[in-house]
N, C-alpha and C positions, 0 to 999 in steps of 0.2 A: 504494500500500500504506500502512497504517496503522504508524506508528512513533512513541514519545513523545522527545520531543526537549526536553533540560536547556539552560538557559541559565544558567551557574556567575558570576556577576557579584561584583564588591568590596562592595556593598552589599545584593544580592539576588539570591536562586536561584529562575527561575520556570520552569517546565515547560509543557508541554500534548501533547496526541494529535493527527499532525499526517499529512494525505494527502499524497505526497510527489509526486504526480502532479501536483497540481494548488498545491501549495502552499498552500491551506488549512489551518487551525485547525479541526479539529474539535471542539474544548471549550475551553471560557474557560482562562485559563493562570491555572497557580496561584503565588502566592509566597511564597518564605517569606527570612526575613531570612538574608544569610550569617553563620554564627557570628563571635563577637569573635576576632578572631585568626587566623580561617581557617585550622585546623588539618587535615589528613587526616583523620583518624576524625570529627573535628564535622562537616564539609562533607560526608564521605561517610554520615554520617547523615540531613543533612538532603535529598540524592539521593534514599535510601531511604524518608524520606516522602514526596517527591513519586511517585515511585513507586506506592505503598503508595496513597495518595491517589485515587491513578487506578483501582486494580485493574490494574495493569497485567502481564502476564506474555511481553511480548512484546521485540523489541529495544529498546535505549535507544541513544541518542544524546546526548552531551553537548559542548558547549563549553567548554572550559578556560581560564583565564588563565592561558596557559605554553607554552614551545615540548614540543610533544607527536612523540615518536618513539617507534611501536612499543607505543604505552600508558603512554611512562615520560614523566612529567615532567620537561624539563632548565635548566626555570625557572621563577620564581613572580611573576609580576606581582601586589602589590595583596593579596596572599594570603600564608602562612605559608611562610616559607625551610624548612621541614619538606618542602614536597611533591616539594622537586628530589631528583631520584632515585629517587623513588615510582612505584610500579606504579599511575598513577590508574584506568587501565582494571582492573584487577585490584580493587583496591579498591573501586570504583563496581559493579561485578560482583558482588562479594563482600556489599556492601548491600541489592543491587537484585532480588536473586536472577533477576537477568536477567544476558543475553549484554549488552554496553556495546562501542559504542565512541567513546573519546577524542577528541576535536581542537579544537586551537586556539580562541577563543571566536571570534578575528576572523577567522578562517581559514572557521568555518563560518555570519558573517555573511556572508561575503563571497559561497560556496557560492550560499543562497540569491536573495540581489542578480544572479548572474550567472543562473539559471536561470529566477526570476519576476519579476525586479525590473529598477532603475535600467540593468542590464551587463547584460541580457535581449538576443540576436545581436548583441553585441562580439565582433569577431575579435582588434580589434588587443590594446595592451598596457593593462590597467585596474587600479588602483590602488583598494581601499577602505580609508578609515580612520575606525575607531571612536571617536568623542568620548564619553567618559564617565567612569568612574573614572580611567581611563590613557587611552593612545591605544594602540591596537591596528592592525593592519595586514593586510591581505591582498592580492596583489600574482598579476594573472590574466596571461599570455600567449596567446593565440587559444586565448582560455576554457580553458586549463588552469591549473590551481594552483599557482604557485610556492610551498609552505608554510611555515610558521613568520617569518615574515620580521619582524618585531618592531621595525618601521621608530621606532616609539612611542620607542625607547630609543636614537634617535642622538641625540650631544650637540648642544644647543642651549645658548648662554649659560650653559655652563661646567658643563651638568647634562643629567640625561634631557630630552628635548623633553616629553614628558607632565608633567614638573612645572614644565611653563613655559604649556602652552598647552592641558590636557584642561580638561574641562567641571567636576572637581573643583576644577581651581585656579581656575578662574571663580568660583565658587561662594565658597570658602574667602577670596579675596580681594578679592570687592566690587567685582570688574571689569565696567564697562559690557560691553555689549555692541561697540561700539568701539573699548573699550580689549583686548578680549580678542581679535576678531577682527582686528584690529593682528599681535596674537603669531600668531597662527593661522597666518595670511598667509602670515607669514613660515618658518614650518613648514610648509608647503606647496610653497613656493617652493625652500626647501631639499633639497625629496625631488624634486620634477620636475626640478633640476639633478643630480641621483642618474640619477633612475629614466627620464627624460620620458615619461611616459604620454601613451595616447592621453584616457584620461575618465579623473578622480578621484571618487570615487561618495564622501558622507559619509555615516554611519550613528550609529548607538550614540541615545544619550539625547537630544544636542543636536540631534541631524536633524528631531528636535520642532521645531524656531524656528529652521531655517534660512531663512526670511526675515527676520530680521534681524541676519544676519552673510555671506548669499551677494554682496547686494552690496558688501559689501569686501573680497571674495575676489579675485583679481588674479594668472592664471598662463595659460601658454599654452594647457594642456589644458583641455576642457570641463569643467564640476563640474557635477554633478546629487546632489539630497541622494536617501537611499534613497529606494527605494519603499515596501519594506515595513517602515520605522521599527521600535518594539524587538520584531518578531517573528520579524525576519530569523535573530537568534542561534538561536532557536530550529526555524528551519524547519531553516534550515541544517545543524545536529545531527542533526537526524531524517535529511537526504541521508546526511548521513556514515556514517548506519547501514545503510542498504540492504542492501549486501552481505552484515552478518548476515541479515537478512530471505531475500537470495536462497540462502544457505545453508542455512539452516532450511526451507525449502520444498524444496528442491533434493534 
């Protein structure tokens, strides 16, 4: 079935129309910048153009940065302390003049990954984490969902682990490629003595050029970077929404 699937990022909101069968894109994805300050009403504006963009009048699916319950956000990664507490499915609804439903951004990278991608027939336990603004987390049990799990925000060297070792701080600090996947490492190492997975799947923006940071990777479980690099957020979203799909038909 045909559903448009939002991909809500720190630095861009891109969309597209996406077959949820097969995992395909059926139209180029569109983007557009997230607003300064990633407010509720500005982000769920620019929902509504992406939307709007499409002709779209059908279910949405969106990816959130935030632990998502029920439609409410009860955190804000990367984004405006405004949205804890907000109806975003309500909101994104209210823009899209479509049926919406919310989750997790890395929650619904992860979806994908497990259905078309890297974690494609995993039984066992599989760990995905998103390299890019933050670090994001989605954490599968014989392919079911553990959700919200927000691995990105355990302390690392006295702080969040994403402002030690996302692809932002790479970026912002002029860190080799060696020197960054140094931290990485070690942020990995940290959550397989947590979690021990069976595969750690990386995704997000840096799954671009993981060759040159998987060979300094160093943990017991397999790492394979995604498959479907940054479309995963969005296929993903689009699974998320099914359900309204099967409702509305139904």
């Amino acid at each position: 079935m045909e559903i448009l699937g939002i991909d809500v990022g720190g630095t861009g909101i891109k969309g597209a129309l996406v077959e949820t069968r097969t995992g395909d894109l059926l139209t180029p994805r569109h983007r557009l910048l997230t607003p300064e300050g990633a407010k509720p009403k500005a982000v769920s504006g620019v929902v509504g153009e992406i939307v709007q963009h499409f002709k779209w009048k059908g279910p949405v699916g969106v990816g959130f940065p935030a632990v998502i319950m029920s439609g409410v956000a009860y955190s804000a990664a990367n984004i405006s302390q405004k949205w804890i507490g907000t109806n975003a499915e309500a909101l994104f609804a209210e823009a899209a003049g479509c049926p919406v439903r919310v989750v997790n951004d890395a929650d619904a990278a992860g979806l994908a990954e497990m259905k078309f991608g890297a974690g494609r027939g995993q039984k066992g336990t599989v760990l995905m984490i998103t390299i890019g603004t933050g670090l994001g987390s989605a954490l599968f049990s014989r392919g079911s969902l553990v959700p919200n799990t927000e691995f990105g925000h355990i302390e690392m060297y006295c702080e969040d682990a994403e402002k030690q070792a996302s692809e932002a701080v790479r970026i912002r600090e002029k860190l080799s490629w060696k020197e960054w996947s140094t931290r990485f490492n070690t942020y990995l190492q940290m959550l397989e003595a947590l979690i021990h997975p069976d595969l750690i799947i990386l995704g997000g923006g840096a799954s671009k050029e993981s060759k040159r940071f998987l060979k300094r990777i160093h943990v017991r479980a397999s790492v394979l970077p995604a498959a479907m690099l940054n479309e995963a957020g969005i296929v993903g979203a689009a699974l998320a929404a099914e359900d309204l799909a099967d409702k509305a038909s139904g």
